[in-house]
C-alpha positions in Angstrom: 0.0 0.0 0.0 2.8 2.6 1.0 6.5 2.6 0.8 8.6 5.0 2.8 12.8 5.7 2.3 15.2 7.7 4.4 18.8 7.0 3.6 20.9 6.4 6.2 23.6 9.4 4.8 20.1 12.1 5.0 19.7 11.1 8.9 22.7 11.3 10.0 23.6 14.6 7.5 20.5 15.7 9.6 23.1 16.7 12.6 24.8 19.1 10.4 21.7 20.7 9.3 19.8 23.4 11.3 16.9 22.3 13.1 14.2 22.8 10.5 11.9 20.7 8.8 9.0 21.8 5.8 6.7 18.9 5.2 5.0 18.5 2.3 2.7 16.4 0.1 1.7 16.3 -3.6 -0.4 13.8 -6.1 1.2 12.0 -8.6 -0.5 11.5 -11.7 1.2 7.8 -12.5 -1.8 5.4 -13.4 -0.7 4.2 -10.5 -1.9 7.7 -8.7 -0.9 8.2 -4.8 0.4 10.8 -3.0 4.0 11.6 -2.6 4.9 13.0 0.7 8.1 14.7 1.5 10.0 15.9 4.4 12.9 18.6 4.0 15.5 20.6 5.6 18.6 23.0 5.0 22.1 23.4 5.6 24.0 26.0 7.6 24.6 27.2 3.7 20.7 27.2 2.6 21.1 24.4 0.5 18.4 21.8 0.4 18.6 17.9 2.0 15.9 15.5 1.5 15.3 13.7 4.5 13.3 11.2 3.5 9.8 10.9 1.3 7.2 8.3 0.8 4.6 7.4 -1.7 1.1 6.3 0.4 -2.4 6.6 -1.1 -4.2 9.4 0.0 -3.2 12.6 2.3 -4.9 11.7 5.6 -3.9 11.8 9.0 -3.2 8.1 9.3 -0.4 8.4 6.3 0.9 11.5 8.0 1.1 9.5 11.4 2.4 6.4 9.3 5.5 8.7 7.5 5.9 10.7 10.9 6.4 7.2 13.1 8.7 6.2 10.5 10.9 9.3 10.6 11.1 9.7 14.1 12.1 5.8 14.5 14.8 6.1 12.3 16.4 9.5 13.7 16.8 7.9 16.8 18.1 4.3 15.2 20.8 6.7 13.9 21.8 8.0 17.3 19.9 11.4 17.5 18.4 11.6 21.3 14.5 10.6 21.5 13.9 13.8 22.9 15.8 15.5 20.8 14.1 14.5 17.8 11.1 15.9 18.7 12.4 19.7 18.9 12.4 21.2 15.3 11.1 24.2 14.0 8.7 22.4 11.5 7.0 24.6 8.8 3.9 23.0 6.7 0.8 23.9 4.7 -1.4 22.5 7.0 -2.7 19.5 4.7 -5.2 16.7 5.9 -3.7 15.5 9.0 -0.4 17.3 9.6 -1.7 19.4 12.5 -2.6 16.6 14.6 -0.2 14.4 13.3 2.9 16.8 14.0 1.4 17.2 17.7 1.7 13.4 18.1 5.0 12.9 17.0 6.7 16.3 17.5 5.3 17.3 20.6 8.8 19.1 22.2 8.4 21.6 18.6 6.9 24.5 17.2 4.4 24.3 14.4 4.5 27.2 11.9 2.0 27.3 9.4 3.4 28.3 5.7 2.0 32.2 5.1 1.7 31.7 1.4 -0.9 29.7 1.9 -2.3 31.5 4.5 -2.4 34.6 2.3 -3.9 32.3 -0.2 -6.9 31.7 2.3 -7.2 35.3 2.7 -6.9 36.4 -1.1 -9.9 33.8 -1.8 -12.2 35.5 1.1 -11.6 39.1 1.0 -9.8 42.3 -1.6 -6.1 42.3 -2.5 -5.8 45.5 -0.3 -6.8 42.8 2.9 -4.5 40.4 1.3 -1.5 42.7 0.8 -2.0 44.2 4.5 -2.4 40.5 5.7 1.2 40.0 4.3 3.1 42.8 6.0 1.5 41.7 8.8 3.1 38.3 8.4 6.5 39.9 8.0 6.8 42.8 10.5 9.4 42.4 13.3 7.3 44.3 16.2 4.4 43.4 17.7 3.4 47.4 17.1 3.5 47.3 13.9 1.8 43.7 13.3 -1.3 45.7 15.3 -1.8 48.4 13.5 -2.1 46.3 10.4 -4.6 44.4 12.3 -6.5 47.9 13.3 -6.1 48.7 9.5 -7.8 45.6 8.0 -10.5 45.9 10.6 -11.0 49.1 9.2 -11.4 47.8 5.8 -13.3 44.8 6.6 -14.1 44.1 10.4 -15.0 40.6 9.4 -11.3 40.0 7.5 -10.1 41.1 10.8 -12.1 38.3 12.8 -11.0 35.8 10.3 -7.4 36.4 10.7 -7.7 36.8 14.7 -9.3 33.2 14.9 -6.6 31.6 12.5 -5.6 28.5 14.8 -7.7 30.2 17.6 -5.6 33.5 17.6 -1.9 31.9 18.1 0.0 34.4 15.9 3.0 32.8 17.0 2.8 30.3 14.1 2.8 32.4 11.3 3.4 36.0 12.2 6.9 36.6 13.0 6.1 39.5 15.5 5.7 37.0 17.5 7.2 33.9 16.5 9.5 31.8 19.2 12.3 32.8 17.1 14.9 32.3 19.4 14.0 28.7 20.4 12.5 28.0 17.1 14.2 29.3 14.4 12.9 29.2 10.6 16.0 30.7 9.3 14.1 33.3 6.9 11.5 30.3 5.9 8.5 31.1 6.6 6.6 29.3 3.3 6.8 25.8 2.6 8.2 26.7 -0.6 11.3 24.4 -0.2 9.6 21.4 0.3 7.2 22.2 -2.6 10.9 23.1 -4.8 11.5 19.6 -4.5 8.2 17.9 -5.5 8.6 20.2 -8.5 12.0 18.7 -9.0 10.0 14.8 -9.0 7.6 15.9 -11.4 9.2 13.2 -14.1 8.8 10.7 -11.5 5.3 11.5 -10.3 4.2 11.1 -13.8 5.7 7.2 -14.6 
C-alpha cells in the first residue's frame, strides 16, 4: 500500500543541518496515482537535503502519522536523542492531518504554518488591499507594527479582521513573525513551505511514470 525511504547518509547529515523541517505532500499523476509526501530541511549554507519521502495513497492523517512514526524511529536508530528528535522548527501547509499528526509525533516543537498559503486563504475571502495588509503583517518584526495592520484591515473589513484573529484560535506565533519563538525555534528566513514544494517540482518526471 505505502512505501517510505530515508537513507541512512540524509539522517545522520540531519546533525549538520539546522533544526528545520517543511513537510510536504503532492499527487502524482502515475496510473498508478498516490500521494508523494516529503520531508525537508537545510544546511548552515541554505542548501536543500531530503530527509526522506514516501509514496502512500491518500493525504490523511493516518499516512501522515504512518510517515511521521517512520521518521522519528529512524532519527533515533541513527543515534539522534529521543527527545531531541522531537524539537524542530517544523513549517507546513497544514494539509489533511499534519496538525494533529505533528502534535503526536513532534510534541517538544513549534508548528508554523506556511503564510503563502495562509495569504492564499485570505486572497480567496476578501480584496487584495486585505491580502497585501495581511502580508506585511506576516513579516513585520514588532508586535506594534503587526497591530496596527490588524487595526487597519479591521478598518477595511471588520469581518477580515475576525478571520485572521481566529486563525488557529488566535496563536500568531505560528505564522506572524512579530511573535514567532524565534529564538528557540528558528525558521532561518522560511516562513513558506516553498522548499519542500521546490523539491516535489524537482519529482515531477517521477510522479508522472
Amino acid at each position: 500500500q505505502a512505501a517510505a525511504i530515508m537513507p541512512s547518509a540524509c539522517a545522520l547529515a540531519l546533525v549538520k543541518c539546522r533544526d528545520l523541517l517543511i513537510f510536504d505532500g503532492t499527487h502524482c499523476s502515475s496510473k498508478y496515482g498516490g500521494i508523494l509526501l516529503v520531508v525537508t530541511t537545510v544546511d548552515a549554507d541554505e542548501s536543500n537535503l531530503v530527509l526522506a519521502w514516501a509514496i502512500v495513497p491518500t493525504e490523511s492523517k493516518d499516512w501522515w502519522e504512518w510517515f511521521l512514526e517512520v521518521i522519528v524511529s529512524n532519527l533515533t536508530t541513527f543515534g539522534r536523542d529521543e527527545d531531541d528528535v522531537r524539537k524542530f522548527a517544523i513549517i507546513t501547509d497544514r494539509g489533511k492531518g499534519l496538525v494533529p499528526a505533528i502534535t503526536k509525533y513532534f510534541p517538544g516543537s513549534w508548528h508554523y504554518y506556511c503564510t503563502w498559503h495562509l495569504g492564499e486563504n485570505v486572497d480567496d475571502r476578501y480584496n487584495n488591499t486585505v491580502t497585501s495588509k495581511f502580508k506585511q503583517m506576516c513579516r513585520v518584526t514588532s508586535k506594534r507594527e503587526f497591530q496596527a495592520f490588524l487595526e487597519e484591515i479591521r478598518t477595511i473589513d471588520p469581518e477580515a479582521a475576525k478571520y485572521i484573529e481566529d486563525i488557529d484560535d488566535g496563536i500568531f506565533g505560528r505564522w506572524a513573525t512579530a511573535y514567532a519563538p524565534s529564538d528557540e525555534f528558528a525558521r532561518y528566513g522560511h516562513t513558506t513551505s516553498g522548499v519542500g514544494e521546490s523539491i516535489n517540482s524537482r519529482f515531477l518526471d517521477e510522479r508522472k511514470k
